[in-house]
N, C-alpha and C positions, 0 to 999 in steps of 0.2 A: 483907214483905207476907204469906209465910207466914205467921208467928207472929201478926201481928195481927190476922188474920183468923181464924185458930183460936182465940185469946184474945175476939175479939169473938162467934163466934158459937157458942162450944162453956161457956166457962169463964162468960161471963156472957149462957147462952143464954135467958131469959128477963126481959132486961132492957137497957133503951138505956144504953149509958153514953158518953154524948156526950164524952167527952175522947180516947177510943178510937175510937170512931165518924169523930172529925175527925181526929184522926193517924194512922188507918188512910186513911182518903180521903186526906190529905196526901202520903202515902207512893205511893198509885198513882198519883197526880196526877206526882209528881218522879218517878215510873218513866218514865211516859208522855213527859215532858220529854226524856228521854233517847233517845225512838226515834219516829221519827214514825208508826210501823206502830200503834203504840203509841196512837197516838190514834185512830184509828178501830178498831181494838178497843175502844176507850173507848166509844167513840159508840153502837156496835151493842151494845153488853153495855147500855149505860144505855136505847136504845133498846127491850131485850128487856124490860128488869125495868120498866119504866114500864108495858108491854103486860100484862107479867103484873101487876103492881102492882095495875091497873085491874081488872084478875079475881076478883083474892085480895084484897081492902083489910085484912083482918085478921090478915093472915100475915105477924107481928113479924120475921121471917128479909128480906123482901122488902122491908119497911121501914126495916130495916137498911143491905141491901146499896143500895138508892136513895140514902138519905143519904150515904152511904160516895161512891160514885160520884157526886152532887152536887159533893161537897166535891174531890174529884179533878178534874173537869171545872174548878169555880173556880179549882183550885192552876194550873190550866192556863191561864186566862184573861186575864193579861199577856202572856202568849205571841201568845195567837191575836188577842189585841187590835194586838199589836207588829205581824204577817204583814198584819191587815188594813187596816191604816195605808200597810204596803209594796205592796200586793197588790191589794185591794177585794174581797178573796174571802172569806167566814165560812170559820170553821173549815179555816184551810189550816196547813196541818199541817208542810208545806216540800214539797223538787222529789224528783223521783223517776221523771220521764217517759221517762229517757235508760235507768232501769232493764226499763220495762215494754215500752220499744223492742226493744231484744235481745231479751227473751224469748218476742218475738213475730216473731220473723224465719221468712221462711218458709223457707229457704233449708235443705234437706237434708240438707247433710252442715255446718249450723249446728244445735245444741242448745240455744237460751235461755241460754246463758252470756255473760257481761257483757262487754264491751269498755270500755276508757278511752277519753278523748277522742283526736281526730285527732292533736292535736299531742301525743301521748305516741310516736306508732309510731317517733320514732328513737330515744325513750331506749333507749341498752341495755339495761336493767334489766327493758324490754317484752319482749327474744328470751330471759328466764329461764323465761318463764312460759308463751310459745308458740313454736312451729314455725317454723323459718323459712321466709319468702313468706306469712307471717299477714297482713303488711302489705299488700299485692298482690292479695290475693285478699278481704280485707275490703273495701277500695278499688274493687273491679271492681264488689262485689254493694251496695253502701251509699254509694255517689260520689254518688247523685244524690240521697240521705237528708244526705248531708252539706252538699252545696249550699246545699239548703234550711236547713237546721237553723242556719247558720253566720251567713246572714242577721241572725239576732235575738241577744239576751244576757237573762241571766235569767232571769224567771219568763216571758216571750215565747218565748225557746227551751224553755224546760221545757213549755209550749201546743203547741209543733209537732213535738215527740216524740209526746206523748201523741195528738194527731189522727192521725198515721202507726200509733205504734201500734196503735190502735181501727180502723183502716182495714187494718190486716194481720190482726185478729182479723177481722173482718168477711170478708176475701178469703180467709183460709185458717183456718179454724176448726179443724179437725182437726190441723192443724200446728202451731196452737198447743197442744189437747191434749197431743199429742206434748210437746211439749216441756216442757209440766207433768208430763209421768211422770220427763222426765228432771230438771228442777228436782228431786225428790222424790229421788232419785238423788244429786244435788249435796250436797243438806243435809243426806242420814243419809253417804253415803259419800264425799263430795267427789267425784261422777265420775257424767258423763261431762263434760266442757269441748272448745270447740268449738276447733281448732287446738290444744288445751292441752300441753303438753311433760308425759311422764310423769316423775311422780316415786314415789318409793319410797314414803314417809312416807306416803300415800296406805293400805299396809297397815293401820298403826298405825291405824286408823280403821276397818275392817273390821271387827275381831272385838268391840271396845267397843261401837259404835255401834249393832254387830249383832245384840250380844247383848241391849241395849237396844229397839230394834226386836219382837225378839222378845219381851221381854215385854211392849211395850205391844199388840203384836197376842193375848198370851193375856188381858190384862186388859179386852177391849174387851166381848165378850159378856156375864163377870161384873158390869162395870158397866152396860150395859145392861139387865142381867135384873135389878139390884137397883137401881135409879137411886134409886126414893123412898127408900129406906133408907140411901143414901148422906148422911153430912152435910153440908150446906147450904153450907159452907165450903167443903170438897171438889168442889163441884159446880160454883161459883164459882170456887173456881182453875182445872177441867177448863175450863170452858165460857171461860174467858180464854186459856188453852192453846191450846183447838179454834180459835176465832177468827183468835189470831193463826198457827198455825201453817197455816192454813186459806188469810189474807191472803199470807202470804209465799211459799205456792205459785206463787201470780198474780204474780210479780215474780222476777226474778233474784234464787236464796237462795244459802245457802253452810252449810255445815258450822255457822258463828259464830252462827246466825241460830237452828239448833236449840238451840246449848247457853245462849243464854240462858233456856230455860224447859226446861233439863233438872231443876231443882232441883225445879218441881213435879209432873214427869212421873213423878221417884222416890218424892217423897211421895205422889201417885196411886196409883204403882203397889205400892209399900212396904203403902200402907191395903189395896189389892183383894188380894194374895197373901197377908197376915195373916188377913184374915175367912176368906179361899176353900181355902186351902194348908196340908195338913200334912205337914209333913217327919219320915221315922225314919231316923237311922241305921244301924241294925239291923234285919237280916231278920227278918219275922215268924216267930216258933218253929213249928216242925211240932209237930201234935196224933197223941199214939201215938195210935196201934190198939194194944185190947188182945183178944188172943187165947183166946176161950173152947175148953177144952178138954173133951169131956166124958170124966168118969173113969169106968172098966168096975169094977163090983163084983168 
């Protein structure tokens, strides 16, 4: 997606080349395919450049990126054709309510970290990844979430997640905050997890991810201050980046969830530290002083 979007609006920036145009849409459209987050990033990105679209009608960049994201939306439309057959719902994308459940628990010494279903809590394979009495104490505070939930199957259970959920954003607003800082937390450093068993390998994701971090916190102002100067492409991959990393906040993330758009984060940040950054190895020389003497007849 990279490449062809840099190929579409850098190499042949004033000019359509509709064979590029379609296999770059085709290519986000099979991204999109692949993650349902992925689709409503889709949607709000298409719905920005249509707004702008309407602004600018002469801005060949803008024109571009619409076709592009047309053709992606279409690559998409066996899909959502298939969901509405199953479903009656436009544009459903798949289920995700059991996600936005947890992360909206209000419960205190719970973090927005994800739970499996009921009938996992006696795989053994469950007490690898939490505490023991996770089961017990999940049970005490979501028994009566489960009642309800257990009644339906499907896209009907996937409806009475999501009303619980919006109904615990509603009653504890703040607590859901809360637990978006620590989503944020989850997905650069896998941590904090509610009952979660500590593990080591946990390190190994500190100082990478951190050092990552850190520079997309130095590159934020420089792209900011230079935005219009920013290429078009560039801006397009950010603004698909922001989006979804934006989305994934609002939902139980993970570590997994950042490193798939770590590749455009480095090409981001690769482009703003070239323009903004110069590196020497070497100390700058000291400048003598030279010593006027004056000489006695």
């Amino acid at each position: 997606m990279i490449y062809l979007l840099t190929l579409t609006f850098k190499k042949y920036e004033n000019e359509l080349n509709w064979k590029l145009l379609v296999l770059t849409g085709f290519v986000i459209g099979f991204i999109v395919l692949t993650k349902m987050i992925f689709g409503y990033v889709l949607i709000m990105m298409l719905l920005c450049n249509i707004l702008f679209y309407i602004l600018k009608r002469t801005n060949l960049n803008l024109k571009k990126s619409l076709l592009i994201l047309l053709v992606a939306l279409g690559t998409t439309t066996p899909y959502l054709i298939y969901t509405y057959n199953l479903t009656g719902k436009a544009l459903y994308w798949g289920t995700g309510g059991d996600s936005l459940y947890w992360m909206t628990t209000p419960h205190e010494d719970e973090y927005g970290s994800w739970f499996p279903d009921k009938t996992m809590f006696n795989d053994p394979l469950f007490y690898t990844y939490y505490i023991p009495g996770t089961q017990d104490s999940i049970i005490r505070k979501h028994d009566k979430t489960f009642q309800e939930v257990y009644k339906y199957q499907g896209i009907a259970k996937d409806d009475v997640y999501h009303r619980l959920a919006i109904e615990n954003i509603k009653n504890h607003p703040l607590k859901y905050a809360e637990n978006v800082v620590y989503n944020f937390g989850r997905m650069f450093f896998q941590y904090p997890f509610s009952y979660g068993v500590q593990r080591a390998k946990v390190l190994m994701v500190f100082p990478l991810n951190g050092f990552l971090l850190t520079l997309i916190l130095l590159c934020i102002i420089p792209t900011l201050w230079n935005w219009k100067r920013i290429p078009f492409h560039m801006r397009f991959l950010l603004l698909f980046a922001i989006i979804y990393l934006g989305g994934s906040l609002l939902v139980v993330a993970f570590v997994r969830m950042l490193t798939i758009v770590v590749p455009i984060l480095i090409f981001w940040i690769a482009y703003i530290m070239q323009k903004t950054v110069t590196i020497s190895f070497s100390f700058p020389k000291k400048t003598q002083q030279r010593s006027h003497h004056s000489k006695k007849d």
